[in-house]
C-alpha positions as CSV (number, residue, x, y, z in Angstrom):
1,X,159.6,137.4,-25.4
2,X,159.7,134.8,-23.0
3,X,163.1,134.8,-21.6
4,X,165.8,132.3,-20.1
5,X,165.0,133.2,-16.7
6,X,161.0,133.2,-17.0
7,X,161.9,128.9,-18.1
8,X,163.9,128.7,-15.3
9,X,161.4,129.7,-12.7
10,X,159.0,127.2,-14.2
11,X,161.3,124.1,-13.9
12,X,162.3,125.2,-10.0
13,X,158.9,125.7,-9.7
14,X,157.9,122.1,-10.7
15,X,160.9,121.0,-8.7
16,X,159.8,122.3,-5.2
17,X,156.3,121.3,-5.8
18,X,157.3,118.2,-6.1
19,X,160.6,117.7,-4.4
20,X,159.1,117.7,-0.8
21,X,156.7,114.8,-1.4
22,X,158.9,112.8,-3.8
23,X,161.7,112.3,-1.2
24,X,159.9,110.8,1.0
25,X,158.4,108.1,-0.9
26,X,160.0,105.5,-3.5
27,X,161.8,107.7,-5.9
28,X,163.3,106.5,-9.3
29,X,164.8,109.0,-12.3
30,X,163.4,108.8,-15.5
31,X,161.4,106.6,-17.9
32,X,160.0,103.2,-15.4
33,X,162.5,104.2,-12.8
34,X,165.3,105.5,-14.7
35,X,167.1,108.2,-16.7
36,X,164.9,108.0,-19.6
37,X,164.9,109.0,-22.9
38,X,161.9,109.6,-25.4
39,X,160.8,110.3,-29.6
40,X,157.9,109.8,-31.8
41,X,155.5,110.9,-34.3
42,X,152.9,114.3,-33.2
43,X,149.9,115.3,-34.8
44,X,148.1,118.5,-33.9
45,X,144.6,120.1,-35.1
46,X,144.2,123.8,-34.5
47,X,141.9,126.7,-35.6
48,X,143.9,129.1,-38.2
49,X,142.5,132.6,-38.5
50,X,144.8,134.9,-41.0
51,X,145.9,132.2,-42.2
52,X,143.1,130.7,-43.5
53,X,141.8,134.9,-44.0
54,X,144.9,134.4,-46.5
55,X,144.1,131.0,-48.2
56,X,140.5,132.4,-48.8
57,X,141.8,135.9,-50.6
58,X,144.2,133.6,-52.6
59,X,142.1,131.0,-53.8
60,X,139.6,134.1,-55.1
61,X,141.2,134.2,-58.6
62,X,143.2,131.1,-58.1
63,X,144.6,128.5,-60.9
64,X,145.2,125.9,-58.7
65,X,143.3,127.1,-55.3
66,X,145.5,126.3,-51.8
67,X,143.8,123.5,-49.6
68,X,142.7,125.2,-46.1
69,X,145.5,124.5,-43.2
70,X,144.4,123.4,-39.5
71,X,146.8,119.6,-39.7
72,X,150.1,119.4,-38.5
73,X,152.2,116.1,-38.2
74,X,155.9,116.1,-36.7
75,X,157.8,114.7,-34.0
76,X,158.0,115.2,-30.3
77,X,161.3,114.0,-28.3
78,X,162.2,114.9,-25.0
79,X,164.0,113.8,-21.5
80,X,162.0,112.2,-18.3
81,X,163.5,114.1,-15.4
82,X,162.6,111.2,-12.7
83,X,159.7,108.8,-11.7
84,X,158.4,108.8,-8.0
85,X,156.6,105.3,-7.9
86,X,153.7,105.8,-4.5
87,X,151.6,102.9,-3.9
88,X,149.4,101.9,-6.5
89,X,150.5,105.0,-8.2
90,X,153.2,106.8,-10.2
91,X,154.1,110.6,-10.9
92,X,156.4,111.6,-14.1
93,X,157.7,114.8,-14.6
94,X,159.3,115.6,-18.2
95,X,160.8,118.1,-20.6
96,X,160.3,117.9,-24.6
97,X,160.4,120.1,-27.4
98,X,158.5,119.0,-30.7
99,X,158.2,120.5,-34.3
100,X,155.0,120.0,-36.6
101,X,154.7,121.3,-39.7
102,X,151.7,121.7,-42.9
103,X,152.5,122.7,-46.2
104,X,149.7,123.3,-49.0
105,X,150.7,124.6,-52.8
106,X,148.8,126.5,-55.4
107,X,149.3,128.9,-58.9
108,X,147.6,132.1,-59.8
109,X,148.0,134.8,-62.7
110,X,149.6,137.6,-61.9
111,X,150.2,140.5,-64.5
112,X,149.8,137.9,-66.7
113,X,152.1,135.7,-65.3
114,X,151.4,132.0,-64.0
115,X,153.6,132.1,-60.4
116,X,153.5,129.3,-58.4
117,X,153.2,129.2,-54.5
118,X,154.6,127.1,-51.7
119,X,153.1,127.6,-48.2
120,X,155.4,125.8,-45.5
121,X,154.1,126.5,-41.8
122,X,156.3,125.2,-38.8
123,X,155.4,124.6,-35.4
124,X,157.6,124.7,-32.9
125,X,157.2,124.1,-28.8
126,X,159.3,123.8,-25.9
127,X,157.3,121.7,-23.2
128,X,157.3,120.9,-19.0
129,X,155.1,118.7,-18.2
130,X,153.8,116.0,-15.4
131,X,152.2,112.7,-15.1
132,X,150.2,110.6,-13.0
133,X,149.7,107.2,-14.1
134,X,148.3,103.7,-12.3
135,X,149.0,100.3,-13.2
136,X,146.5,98.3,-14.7
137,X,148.0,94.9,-15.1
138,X,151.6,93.5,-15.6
139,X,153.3,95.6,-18.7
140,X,150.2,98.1,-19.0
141,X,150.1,101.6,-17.0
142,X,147.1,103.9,-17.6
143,X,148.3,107.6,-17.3
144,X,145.3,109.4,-16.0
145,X,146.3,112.4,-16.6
146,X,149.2,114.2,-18.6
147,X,149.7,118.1,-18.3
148,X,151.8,120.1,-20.1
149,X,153.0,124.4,-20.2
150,X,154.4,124.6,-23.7
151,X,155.9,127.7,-25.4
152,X,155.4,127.9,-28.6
153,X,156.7,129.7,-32.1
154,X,155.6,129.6,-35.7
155,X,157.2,130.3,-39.0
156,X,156.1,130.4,-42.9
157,X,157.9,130.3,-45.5
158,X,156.2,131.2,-48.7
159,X,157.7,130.9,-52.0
160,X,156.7,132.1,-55.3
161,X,158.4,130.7,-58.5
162,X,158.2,132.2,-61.9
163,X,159.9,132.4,-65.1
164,X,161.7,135.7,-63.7
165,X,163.3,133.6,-61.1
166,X,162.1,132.7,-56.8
167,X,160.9,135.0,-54.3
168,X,161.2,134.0,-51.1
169,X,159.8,135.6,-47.8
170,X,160.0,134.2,-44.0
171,X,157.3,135.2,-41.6
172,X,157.9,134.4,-37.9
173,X,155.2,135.6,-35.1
174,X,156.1,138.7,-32.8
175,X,156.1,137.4,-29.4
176,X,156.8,133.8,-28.1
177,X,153.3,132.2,-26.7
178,X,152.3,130.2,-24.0
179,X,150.0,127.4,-24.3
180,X,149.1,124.4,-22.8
181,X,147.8,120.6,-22.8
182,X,146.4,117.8,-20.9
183,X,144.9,114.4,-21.8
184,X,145.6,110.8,-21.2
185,X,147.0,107.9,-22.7
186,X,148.6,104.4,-22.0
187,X,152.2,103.0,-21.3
188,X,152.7,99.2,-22.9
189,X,156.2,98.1,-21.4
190,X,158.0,95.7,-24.0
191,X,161.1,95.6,-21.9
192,X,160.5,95.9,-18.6
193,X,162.5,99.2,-16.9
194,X,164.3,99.6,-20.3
195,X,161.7,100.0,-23.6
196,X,158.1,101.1,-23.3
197,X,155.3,102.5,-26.1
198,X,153.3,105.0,-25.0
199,X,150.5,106.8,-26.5
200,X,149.0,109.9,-25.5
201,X,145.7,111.8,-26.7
202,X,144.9,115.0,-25.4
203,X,143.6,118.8,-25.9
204,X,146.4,121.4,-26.8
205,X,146.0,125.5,-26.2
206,X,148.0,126.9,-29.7
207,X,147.5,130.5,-30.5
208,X,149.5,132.6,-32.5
209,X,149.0,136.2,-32.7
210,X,150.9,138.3,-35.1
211,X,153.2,137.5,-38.3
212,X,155.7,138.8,-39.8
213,X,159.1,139.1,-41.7
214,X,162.5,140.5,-40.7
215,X,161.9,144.0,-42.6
216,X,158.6,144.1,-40.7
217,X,156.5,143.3,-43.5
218,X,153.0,142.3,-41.8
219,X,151.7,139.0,-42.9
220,X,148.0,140.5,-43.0
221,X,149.3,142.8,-45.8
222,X,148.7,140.1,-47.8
223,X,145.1,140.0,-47.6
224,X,143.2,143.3,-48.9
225,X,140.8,144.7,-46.1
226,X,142.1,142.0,-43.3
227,X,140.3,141.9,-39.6
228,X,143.4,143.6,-37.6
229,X,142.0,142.0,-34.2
230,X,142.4,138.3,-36.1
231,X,145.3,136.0,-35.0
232,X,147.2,134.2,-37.1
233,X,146.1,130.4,-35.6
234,X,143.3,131.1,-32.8
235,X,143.5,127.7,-30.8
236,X,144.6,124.6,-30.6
237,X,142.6,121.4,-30.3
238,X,142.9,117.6,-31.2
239,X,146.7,116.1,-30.4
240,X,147.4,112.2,-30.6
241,X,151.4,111.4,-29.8
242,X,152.9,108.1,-30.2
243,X,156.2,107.4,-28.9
244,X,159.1,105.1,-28.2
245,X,160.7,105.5,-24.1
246,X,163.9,103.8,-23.5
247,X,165.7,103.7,-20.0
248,X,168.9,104.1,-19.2
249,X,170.3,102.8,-15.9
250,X,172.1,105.5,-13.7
């Protein structure tokens, strides 16, 4: 597990890369020169690899076969630490955590029994990140680029309804993983200093390795004759973020 002091490091880290530089040039804090505040809507592609192992065993004598998984959608909101304007340029560094999630249902016979089954996958990420941006015109910044080190978790919940009542079981992965992401985007200011829309694409680094539930019940024990070296997602890709930045002055 990643621990409390390992996300400390990081953020000192950031901070005396930074610090050095920053203080010597026009420094503001946040979102457009202030404490800023940020939410909006995430969506993520990624790769599965059990987990689509699983929805392929499943949908083998399936009623109503499970649609294949690899499209998340959720929210991101996070904190702007500070804004160091150079000139003709502008670095951002930030914190967020986000939480996407993908849920696909289907029904099979079992024993004789029709059971219905409810596959809900969440995402979850803690993210540092940093920005460098240039102005285009007035109330239009291009961010060149936008980096991120996120942490990430997952969990499933599957549920299975029948006429003898609901089964529950709750897998969560091992270890928490590190990933990563960088892309670009654009920062329309609708109040200047205050409210901005921004909107980011870029490439994200998800895997997850192994699943399971609190009685260490392996989620590849669901699949006859799975591949042991398969991870449950094995990468990330695609990731589009739109999001609302307000400022607050200090």
């Amino acid at each position: 597990m990643i621990n409390k002091s390992k996300i400390s490091f990081i953020i000192i880290a950031i901070y005396l890369f930074t610090g050095k530089t920053l203080f010597s040039q026009s420094f503001g804090f946040g979102c457009l020169g202030l404490v800023g505040g940020y939410a909006g809507y995430n969506y993520q592609q990624y790769q599965p690899g059990l987990l689509n192992d699983y929805v392929d065993y499943f949908n083998l004598n399936a009623k109503n076969k499970l649609d294949k998984f690899g499209k998340a959608e959720g929210y991101r909101f996070g904190i702007n630490f500070f804004r160091a304007k150079f000139s003709g340029f502008f670095i951002t560094a930030k914190g967020f955590y986000q939480q996407l999630s993908e849920s696909h249902s289907g029904q099979k016979i079992v024993t004789n029994e029709l059971i219905y089954f409810d596959n809900d996958l969440k995402l979850n990420s803690w993210g540092l990140g940093l920005d460098v941006g240039v102005p285009i015109f007035n109330g239009l910044h291009w961010k060149i680029l936008d980096g991120a080190i996120l942490i990430n978790s997952a969990k499933l919940t599957q549920t299975q309804n029948s006429s003898v009542g609901t089964l529950i079981q709750k897998f969560s992965n091992d270890n928490t993983e590190l990933g990563y992401s960088f892309g670009s985007g654009f920062v329309v200011e609708i109040l200047k200093n205050y409210i901005s829309i921004e909107g980011i694409i870029a490439f994200t680094h998800l895997k997850i390795d192994k699943m399971k539930t609190d009685e260490n019940f392996q989620f590849k024990d669901l699949i006859e004759s799975p591949d042991e070296n398969e991870p449950f997602i094995k990468s990330g890709g695609f990731n589009a973020v739109l999001q609302l930045n307000v400022g607050f002055p200090l």
